[in-house]
C-alpha positions in Angstrom: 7.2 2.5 -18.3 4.1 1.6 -16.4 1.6 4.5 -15.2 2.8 3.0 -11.4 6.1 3.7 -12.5 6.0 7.1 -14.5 3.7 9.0 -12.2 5.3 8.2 -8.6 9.1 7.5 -9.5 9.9 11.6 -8.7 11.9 13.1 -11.8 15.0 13.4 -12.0 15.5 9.7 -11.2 17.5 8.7 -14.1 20.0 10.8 -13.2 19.9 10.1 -9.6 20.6 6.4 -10.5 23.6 7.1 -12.6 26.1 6.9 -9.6 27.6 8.5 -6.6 28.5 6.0 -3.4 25.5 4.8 -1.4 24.6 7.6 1.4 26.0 7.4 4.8 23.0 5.6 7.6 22.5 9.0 9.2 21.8 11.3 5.9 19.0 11.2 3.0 15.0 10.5 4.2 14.0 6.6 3.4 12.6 8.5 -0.1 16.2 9.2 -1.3 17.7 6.2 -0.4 14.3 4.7 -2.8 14.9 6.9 -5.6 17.9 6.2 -6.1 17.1 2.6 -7.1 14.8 3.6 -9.2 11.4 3.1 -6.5 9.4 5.5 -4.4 8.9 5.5 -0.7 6.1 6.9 1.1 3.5 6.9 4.2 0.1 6.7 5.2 -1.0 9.8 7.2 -4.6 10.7 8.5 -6.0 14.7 9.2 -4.5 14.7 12.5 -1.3 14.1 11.6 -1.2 17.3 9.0 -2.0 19.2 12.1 1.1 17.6 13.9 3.9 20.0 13.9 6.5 17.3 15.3 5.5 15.2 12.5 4.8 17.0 9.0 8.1 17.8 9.2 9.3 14.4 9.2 6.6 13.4 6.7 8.3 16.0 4.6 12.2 14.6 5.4 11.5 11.3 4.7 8.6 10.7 2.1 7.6 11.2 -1.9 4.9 9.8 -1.5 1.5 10.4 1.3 -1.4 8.2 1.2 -4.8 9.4 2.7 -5.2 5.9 5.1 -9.3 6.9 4.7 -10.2 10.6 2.7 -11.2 8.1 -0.3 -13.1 5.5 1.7 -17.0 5.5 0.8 -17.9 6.4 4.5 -16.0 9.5 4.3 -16.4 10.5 0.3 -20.0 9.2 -0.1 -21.8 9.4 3.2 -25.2 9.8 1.7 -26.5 8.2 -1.8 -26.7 11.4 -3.1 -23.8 13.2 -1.5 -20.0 13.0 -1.8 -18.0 15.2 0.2 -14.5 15.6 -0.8 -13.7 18.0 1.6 -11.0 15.5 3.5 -9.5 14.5 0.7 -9.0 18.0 -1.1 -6.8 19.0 2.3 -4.2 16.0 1.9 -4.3 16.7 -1.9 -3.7 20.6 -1.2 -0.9 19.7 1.4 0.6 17.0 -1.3 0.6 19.4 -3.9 2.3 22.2 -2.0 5.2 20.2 -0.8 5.4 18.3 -3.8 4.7 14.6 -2.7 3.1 12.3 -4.9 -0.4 10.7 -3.8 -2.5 7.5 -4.2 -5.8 6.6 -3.4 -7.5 3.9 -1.6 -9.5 2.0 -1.6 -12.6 2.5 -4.3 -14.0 -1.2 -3.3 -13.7 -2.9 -0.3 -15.6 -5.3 2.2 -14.4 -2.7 4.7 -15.2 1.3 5.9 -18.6 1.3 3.7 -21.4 3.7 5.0 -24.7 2.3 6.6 -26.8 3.0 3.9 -24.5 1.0 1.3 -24.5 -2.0 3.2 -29.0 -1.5 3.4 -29.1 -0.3 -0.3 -27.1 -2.4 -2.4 -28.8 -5.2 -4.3 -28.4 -7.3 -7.7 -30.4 -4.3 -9.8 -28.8 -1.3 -8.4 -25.2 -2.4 -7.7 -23.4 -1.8 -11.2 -24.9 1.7 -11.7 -23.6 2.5 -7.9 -20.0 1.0 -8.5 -19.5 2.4 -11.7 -20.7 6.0 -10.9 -18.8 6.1 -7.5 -15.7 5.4 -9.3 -16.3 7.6 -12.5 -16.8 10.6 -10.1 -14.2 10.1 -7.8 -11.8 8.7 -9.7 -12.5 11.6 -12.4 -12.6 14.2 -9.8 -9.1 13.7 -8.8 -7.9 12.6 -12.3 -4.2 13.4 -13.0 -4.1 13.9 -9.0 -4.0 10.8 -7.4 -1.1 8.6 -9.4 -2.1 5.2 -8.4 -5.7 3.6 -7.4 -6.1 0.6 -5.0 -8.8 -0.3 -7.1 -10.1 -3.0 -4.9 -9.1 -4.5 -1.7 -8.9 -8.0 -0.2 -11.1 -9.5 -2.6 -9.5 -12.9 -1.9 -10.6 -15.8 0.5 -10.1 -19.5 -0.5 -12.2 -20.5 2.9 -15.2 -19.2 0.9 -14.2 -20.5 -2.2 -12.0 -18.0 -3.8 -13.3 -15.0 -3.7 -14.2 -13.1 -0.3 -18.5 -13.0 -0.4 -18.8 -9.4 0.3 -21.7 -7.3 -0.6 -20.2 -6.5 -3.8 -20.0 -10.4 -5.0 -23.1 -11.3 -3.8 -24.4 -8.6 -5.9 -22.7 -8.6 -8.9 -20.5 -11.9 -8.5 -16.9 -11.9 -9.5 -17.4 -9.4 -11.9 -17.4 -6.7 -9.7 -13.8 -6.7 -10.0 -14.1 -6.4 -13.4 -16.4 -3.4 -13.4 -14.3 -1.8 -10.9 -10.9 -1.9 -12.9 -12.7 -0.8 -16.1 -14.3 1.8 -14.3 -11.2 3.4 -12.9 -9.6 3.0 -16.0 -12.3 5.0 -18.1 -11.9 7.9 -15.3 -8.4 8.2 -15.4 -6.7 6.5 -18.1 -3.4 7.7 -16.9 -3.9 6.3 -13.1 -2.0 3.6 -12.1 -4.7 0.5 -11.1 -3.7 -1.5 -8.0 -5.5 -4.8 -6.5 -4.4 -4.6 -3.0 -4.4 -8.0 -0.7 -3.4 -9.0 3.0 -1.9 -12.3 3.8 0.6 -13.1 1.1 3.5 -12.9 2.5 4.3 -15.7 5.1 5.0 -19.3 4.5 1.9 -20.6 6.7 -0.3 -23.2 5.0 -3.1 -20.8 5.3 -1.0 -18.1 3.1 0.0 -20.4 0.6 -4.0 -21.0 -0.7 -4.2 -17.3 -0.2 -0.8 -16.9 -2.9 -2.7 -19.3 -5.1 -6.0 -17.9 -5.2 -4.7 -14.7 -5.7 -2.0 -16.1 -8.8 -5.7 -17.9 -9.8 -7.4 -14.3 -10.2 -4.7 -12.4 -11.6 -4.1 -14.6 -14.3 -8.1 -14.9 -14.9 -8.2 -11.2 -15.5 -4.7 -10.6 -17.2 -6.4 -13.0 -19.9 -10.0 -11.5 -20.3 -8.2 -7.9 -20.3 -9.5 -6.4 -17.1 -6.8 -3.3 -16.9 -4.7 -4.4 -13.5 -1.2 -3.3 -13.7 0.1 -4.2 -10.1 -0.6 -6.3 -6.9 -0.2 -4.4 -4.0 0.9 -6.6 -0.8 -0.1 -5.3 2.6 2.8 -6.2 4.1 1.3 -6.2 7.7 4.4 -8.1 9.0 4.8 -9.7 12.5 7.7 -10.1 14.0 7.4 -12.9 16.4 4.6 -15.1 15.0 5.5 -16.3 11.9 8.3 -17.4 9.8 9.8 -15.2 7.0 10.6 -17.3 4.4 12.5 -15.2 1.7 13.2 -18.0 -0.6 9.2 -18.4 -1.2 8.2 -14.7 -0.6 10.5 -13.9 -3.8 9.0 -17.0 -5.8 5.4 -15.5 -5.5 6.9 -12.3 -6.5 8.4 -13.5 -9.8 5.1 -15.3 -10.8 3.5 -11.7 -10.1 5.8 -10.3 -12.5 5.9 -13.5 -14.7 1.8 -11.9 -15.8 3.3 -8.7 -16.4 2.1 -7.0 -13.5 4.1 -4.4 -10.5 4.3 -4.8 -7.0 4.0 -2.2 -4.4 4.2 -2.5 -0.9 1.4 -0.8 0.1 0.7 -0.6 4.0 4.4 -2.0 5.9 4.4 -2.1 9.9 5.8 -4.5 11.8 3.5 -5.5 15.2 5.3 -6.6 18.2 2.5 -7.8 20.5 4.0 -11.3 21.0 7.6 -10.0 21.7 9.4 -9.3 25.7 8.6 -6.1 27.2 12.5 -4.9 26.6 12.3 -2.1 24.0 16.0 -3.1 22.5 14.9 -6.6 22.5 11.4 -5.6 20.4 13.7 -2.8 17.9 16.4 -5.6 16.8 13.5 -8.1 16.0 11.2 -5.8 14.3 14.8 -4.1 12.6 15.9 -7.9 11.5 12.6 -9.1 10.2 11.6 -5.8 8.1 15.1 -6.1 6.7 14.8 -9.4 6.1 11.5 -8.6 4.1 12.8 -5.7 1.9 16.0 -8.3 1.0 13.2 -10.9 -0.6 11.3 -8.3 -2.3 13.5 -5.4 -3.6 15.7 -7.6 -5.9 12.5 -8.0 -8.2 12.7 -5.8 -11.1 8.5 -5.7 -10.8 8.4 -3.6 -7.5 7.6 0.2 -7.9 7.5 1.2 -4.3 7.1 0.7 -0.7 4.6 2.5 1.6 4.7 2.1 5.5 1.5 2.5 7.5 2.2 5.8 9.3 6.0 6.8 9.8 5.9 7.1 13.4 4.8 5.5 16.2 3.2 8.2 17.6 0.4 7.6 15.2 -0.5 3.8 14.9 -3.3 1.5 14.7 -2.4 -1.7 16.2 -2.3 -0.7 19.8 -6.3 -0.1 19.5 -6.6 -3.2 16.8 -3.6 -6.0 18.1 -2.6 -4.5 21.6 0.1 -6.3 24.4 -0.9 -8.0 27.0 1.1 -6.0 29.0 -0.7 -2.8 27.2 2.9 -1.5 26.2 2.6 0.8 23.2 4.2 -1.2 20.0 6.7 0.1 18.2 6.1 -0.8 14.0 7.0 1.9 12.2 10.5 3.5 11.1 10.9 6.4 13.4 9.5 6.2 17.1 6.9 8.8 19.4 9.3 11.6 19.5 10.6 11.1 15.6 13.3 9.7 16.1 14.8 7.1 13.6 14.7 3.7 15.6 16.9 0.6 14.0 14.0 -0.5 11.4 14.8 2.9 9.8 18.5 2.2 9.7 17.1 -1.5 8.4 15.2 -0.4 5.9 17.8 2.3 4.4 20.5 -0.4 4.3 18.1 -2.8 2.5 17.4 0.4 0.2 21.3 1.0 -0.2 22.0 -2.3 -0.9 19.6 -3.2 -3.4 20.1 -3.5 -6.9 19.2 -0.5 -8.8 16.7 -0.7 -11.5 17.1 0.7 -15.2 14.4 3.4 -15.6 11.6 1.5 -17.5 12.1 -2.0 -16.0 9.5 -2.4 -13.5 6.8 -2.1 -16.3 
């Protein structure tokens, strides 16, 4: 079994998986329902929601797994070139660990939630040193706490040629990746190591070239023996714009696997910005398409898990980020404002219930 696998698949799992009739819609969290088939569920959460009494509560009901959205961004963990401050992080980690939840990190590279002096700093001659020792001393400070690593994030972009031209490849070129991977890997050799991508998911022109590059880089580095073990997919859904085509979404997914890598869902929501006003209206079509979703992916032995982005809408980005026109708050996430489950919950634990249960060992 992978590290993905063996570190954030709870205990107890094989037996959990050796029968008993699927749950009825109204009992066990989304977790459960997971488990049982042998994958973990979880949600991102930020500091206020650990102060939300409605919601940690929930958190608790329905998750094994809580990812910090930004405790182990550079901006937050190493505000000053020669300061980290872990302070953040260490709360969700102490609030993980005493309720038992499982935890992974993100991201240790990105184009994205980099601090000022970073972006002023970094050039060809100092960039390796300032990757690699970020990563050995975060990654090493929460080693054997944090399961799983999105090592780096949305490196891809075939309108520049392949790889996205952040400040990281036009310092280091593509082997920044490279570095990254190994890094993390020398800092916790039990971690599971994640490359983590938007826009793979839809059968849009523009998403197909992003599904090639993507198949293009992980082959590249499964054959030079850079240590990713899974693709995460982003899985920021829409549930008006585009067409969900299953029959293509679960063909990518097999040639992921087909390189001997996992798949983990790693930031689910469902925006509802192009959709009528009516709330019923807007639940069915975000309830039909996230179902719809699960059904292409969870048949593939290669997924480990599913994470949503928050688990309520009380706490949500895309209102700020994607609002409606008719400034209505959206409604992309499994339980709604006041916590309770709306009918993409109910979708998503029949898509769990109805999956096919995996053998303990056979998504890795």
């Amino acid at each position: 079994m992978s590290p993905i696998s063996r570190r954030l698949v709870l205990s107890g799992t094989a037996a959990i998986l050796g029968g008993g009739a699927d749950l009825p819609p109204h009992r066990g969290g989304l977790h459960l329902r997971a488990q049982r088939k042998g994958l973990f569920y979880g949600a991102a959460v930020d500091q206020v929601s650990l102060r939300d009494p409605l919601l940690v509560p929930h958190v608790l009901a329905e998750c094994g797994m809580l990812v910090p959205k930004d405790s182990f961004t550079w901006a937050i963990v190493h505000p000053r070139p020669d300061r980290f401050s872990f302070e953040r992080a260490e709360i969700m980690l102490a609030f993980a660990g005493r309720h038992g939840l499982r935890v992974r990190g993100r991201s240790l590279l990105s184009h994205r939630a980099n601090p000022d002096w970073l972006d002023q700093t970094l050039t060809s001659q100092n960039a390796e040193k300032l990757l690699t020792t970020h990563i050995r001393d975060v990654v090493g400070r929460f080693r054997r706490r944090v399961g799983e690593w999105d090592v780096v994030d949305e490196a891809i972009a075939p309108e520049e040629g392949g790889l996205r031209r952040s400040a990281w490849f036009r310092a280091l070129g593509p082997r920044y990746i490279d570095l990254a991977f190994h890094a993390c890997a020398a800092a916790d050799p039990h971690a599971g190591l994640v490359l983590n991508e938007s826009g793979l998911e839809y059968a849009t022109p523009e998403q197909e070239r992003r599904r090639g590059a993507m198949l293009t880089l992980l082959a590249d580095l499964r054959a030079r023996g850079v240590p990713v073990q899974a693709l995460g997919l982003q899985a920021h859904l829409t549930a008006a714009e585009y067409r969900l085509d299953q029959k293509v979404l679960a063909n990518f997914c097999r040639d992921v696997a087909g390189l001997g890598l996992q798949i983990v869902i790693t930031e689910m929501d469902i925006r509802d910005n192009d959709l009528p006003a009516d709330v019923a209206t807007r639940d069915h079509a975000i309830a039909a398409h996230g179902r719809a979703f699960l059904e292409a992916m969870l048949p593939d032995p290669a997924l480990a898990g599913i994470v949503t982005w928050g688990l309520s809408d009380r706490r949500q980005w895309l209102d700020e980020t994607m609002p409606r026109i008719d400034q209505l708050p959206q409604r992309p996430l499994p339980l709604d404002a006041e916590m309770r489950r709306k009918p993409l919950w109910y979708a998503m634990a029949a898509a769990l219930d109805t999956a096919p249960a995996k053998q303990v060992g056979t998504n890795g």
